[in-house]
C-alpha positions as a LaTeX table, in Angstrom:
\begin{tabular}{lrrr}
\hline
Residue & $x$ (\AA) & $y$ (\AA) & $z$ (\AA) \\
\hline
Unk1 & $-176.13$ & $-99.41$ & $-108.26$ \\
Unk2 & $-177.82$ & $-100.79$ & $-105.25$ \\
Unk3 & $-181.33$ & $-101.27$ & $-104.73$ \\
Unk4 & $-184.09$ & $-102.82$ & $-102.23$ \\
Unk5 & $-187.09$ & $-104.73$ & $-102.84$ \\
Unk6 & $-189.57$ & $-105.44$ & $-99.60$ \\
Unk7 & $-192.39$ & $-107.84$ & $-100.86$ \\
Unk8 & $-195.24$ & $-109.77$ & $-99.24$ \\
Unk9 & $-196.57$ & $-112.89$ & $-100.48$ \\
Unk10 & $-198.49$ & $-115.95$ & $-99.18$ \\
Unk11 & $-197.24$ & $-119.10$ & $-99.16$ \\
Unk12 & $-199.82$ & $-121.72$ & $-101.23$ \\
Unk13 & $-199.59$ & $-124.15$ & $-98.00$ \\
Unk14 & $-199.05$ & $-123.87$ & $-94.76$ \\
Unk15 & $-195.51$ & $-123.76$ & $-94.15$ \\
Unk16 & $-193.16$ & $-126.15$ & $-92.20$ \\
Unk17 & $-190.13$ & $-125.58$ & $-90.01$ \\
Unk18 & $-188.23$ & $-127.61$ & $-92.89$ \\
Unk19 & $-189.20$ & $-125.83$ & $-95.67$ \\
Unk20 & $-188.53$ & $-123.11$ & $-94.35$ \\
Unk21 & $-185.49$ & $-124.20$ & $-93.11$ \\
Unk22 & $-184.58$ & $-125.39$ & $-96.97$ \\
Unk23 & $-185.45$ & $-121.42$ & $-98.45$ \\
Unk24 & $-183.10$ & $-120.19$ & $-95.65$ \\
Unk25 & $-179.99$ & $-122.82$ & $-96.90$ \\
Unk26 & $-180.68$ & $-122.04$ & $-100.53$ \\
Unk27 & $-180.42$ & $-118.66$ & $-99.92$ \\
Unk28 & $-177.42$ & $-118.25$ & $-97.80$ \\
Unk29 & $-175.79$ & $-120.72$ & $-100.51$ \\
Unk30 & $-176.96$ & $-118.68$ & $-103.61$ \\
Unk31 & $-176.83$ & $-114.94$ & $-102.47$ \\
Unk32 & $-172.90$ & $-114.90$ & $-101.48$ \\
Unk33 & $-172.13$ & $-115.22$ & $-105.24$ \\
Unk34 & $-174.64$ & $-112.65$ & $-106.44$ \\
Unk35 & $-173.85$ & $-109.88$ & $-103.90$ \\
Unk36 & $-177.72$ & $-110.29$ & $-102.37$ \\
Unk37 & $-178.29$ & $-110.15$ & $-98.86$ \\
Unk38 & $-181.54$ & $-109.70$ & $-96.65$ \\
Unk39 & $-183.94$ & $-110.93$ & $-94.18$ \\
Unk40 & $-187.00$ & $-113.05$ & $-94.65$ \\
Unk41 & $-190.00$ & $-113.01$ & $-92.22$ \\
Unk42 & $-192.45$ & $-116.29$ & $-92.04$ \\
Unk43 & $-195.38$ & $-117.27$ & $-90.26$ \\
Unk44 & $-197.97$ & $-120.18$ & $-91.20$ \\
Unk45 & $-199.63$ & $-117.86$ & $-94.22$ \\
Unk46 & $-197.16$ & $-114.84$ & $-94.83$ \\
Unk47 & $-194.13$ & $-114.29$ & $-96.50$ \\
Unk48 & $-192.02$ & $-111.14$ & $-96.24$ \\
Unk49 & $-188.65$ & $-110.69$ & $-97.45$ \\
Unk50 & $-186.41$ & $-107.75$ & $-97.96$ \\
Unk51 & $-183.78$ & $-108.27$ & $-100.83$ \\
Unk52 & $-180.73$ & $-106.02$ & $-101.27$ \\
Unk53 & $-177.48$ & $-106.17$ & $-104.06$ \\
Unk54 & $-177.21$ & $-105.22$ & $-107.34$ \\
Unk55 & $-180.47$ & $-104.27$ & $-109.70$ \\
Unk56 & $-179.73$ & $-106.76$ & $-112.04$ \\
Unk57 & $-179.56$ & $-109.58$ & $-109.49$ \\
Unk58 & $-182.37$ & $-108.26$ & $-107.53$ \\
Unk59 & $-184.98$ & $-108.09$ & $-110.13$ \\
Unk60 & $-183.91$ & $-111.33$ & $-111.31$ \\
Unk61 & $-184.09$ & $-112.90$ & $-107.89$ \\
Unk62 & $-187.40$ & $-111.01$ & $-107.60$ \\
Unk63 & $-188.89$ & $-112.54$ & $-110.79$ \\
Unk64 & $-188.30$ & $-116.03$ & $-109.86$ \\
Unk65 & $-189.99$ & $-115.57$ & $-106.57$ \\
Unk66 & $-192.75$ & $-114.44$ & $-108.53$ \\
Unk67 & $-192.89$ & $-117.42$ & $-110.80$ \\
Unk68 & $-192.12$ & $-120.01$ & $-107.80$ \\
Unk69 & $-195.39$ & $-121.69$ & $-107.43$ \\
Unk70 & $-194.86$ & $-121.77$ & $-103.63$ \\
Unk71 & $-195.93$ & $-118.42$ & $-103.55$ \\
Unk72 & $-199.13$ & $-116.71$ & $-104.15$ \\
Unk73 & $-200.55$ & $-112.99$ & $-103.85$ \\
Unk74 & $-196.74$ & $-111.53$ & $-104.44$ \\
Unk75 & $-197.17$ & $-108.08$ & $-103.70$ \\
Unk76 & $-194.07$ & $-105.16$ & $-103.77$ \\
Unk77 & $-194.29$ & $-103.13$ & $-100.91$ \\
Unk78 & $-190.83$ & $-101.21$ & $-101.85$ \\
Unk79 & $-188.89$ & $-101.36$ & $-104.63$ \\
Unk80 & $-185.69$ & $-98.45$ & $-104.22$ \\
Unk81 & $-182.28$ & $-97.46$ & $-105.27$ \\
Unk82 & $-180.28$ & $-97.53$ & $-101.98$ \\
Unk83 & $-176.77$ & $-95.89$ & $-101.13$ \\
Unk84 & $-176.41$ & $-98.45$ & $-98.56$ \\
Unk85 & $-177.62$ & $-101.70$ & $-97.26$ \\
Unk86 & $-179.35$ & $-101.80$ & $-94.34$ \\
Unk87 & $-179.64$ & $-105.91$ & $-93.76$ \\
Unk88 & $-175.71$ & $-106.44$ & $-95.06$ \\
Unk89 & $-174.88$ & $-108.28$ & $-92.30$ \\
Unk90 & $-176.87$ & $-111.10$ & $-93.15$ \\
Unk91 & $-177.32$ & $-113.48$ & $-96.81$ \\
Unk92 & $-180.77$ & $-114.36$ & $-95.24$ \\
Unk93 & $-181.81$ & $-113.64$ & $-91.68$ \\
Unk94 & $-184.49$ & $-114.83$ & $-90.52$ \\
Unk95 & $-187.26$ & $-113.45$ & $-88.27$ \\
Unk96 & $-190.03$ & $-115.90$ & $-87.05$ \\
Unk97 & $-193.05$ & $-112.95$ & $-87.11$ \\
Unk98 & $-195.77$ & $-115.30$ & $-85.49$ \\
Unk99 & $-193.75$ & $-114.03$ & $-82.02$ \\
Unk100 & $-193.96$ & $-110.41$ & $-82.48$ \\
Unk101 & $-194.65$ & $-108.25$ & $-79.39$ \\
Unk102 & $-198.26$ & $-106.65$ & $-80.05$ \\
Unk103 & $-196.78$ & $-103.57$ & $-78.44$ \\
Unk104 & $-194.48$ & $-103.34$ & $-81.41$ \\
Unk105 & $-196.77$ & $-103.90$ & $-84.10$ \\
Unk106 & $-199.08$ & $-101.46$ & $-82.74$ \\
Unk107 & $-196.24$ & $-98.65$ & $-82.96$ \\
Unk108 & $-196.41$ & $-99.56$ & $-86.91$ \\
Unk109 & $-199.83$ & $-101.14$ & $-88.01$ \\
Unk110 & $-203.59$ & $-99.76$ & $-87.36$ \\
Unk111 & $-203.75$ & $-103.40$ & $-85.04$ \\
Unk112 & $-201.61$ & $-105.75$ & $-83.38$ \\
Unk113 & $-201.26$ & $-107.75$ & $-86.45$ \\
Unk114 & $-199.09$ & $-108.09$ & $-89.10$ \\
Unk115 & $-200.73$ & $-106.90$ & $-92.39$ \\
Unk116 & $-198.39$ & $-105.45$ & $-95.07$ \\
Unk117 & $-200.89$ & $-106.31$ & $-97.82$ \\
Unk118 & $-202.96$ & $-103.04$ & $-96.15$ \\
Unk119 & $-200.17$ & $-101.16$ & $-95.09$ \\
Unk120 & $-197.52$ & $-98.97$ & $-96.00$ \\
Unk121 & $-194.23$ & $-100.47$ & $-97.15$ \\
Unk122 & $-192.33$ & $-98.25$ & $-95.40$ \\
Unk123 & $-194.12$ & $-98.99$ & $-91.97$ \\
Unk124 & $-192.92$ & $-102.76$ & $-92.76$ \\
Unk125 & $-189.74$ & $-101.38$ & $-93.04$ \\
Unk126 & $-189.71$ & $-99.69$ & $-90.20$ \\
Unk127 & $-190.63$ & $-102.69$ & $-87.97$ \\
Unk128 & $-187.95$ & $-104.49$ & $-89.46$ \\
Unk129 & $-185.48$ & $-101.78$ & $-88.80$ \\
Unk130 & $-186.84$ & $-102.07$ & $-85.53$ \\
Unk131 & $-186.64$ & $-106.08$ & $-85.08$ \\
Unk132 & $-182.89$ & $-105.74$ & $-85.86$ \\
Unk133 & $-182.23$ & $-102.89$ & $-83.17$ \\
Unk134 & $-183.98$ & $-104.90$ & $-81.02$ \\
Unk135 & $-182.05$ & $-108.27$ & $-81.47$ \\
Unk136 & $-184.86$ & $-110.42$ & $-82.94$ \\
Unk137 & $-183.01$ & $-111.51$ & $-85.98$ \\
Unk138 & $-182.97$ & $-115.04$ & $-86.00$ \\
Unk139 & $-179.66$ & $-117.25$ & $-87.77$ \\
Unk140 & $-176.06$ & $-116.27$ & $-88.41$ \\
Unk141 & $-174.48$ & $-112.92$ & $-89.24$ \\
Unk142 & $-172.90$ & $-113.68$ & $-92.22$ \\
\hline
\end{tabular}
């Protein structure tokens, strides 16, 4: 059974283009081997990450995010049994969402800001739906 999990958090510190950099290598090590693959969007205080495989390694991969002290306020936005992937191209794209066209996030959010913490999970879904049909992924297909 397939599943996907869209979650928010906050990063405890501001984050750098190498630790970021490091999260993205782990992950397109790691998730080959346990049949995850996704996208993760950063900025200087937001994490949001889509996660897609198995249930088993999903929630597992989940609960260590939650216990990684990098992250703080670790909120599920979506958590659903799937019949197909939608970000299976990809172990871990990446989408830099400090660059986002206003216009866009207007379509999706009450401002031009990025706020999934007061916002439907599915309208974060959308706009990531929409960031892939629109070429913004960032990194290798996989």
């Amino acid at each position: 059974m397939l599943v996907r999990c869209l979650y928010a958090s906050r990063p405890l510190e501001p984050l750098s283009g190498a630790f970021v950099d490091n999260i993205l290598e782990q992950s397109r090590k790691n998730n080959p081997a346990l049949g995850i693959t996704g996208l993760l969007c950063v900025s200087q205080d937001l994490f949001i990450q889509v996660i897609e495989g198995g249930r088993d390694e999903v929630c597992d991969l989940f609960n260590a995010i939650v216990r990684d002290d990098r992250h703080q306020q670790v909120r599920v936005l979506i958590y659903e049994e799937i019949s197909e992937r939608q970000f299976g191209n990809w172990t871990m794209a990446q989408v830099n969402i400090s660059k986002l066209n206003p216009a866009m996030l207007l379509k999706y959010f009450k401002r031009a800001e990025l706020d999934p913490f007061s916002s439907s999970g599915q309208a974060t879904l959308s706009l990531l739906s929409d960031l892939i049909a629109t070429g913004a992924i960032l990194g290798h297909r996989d």
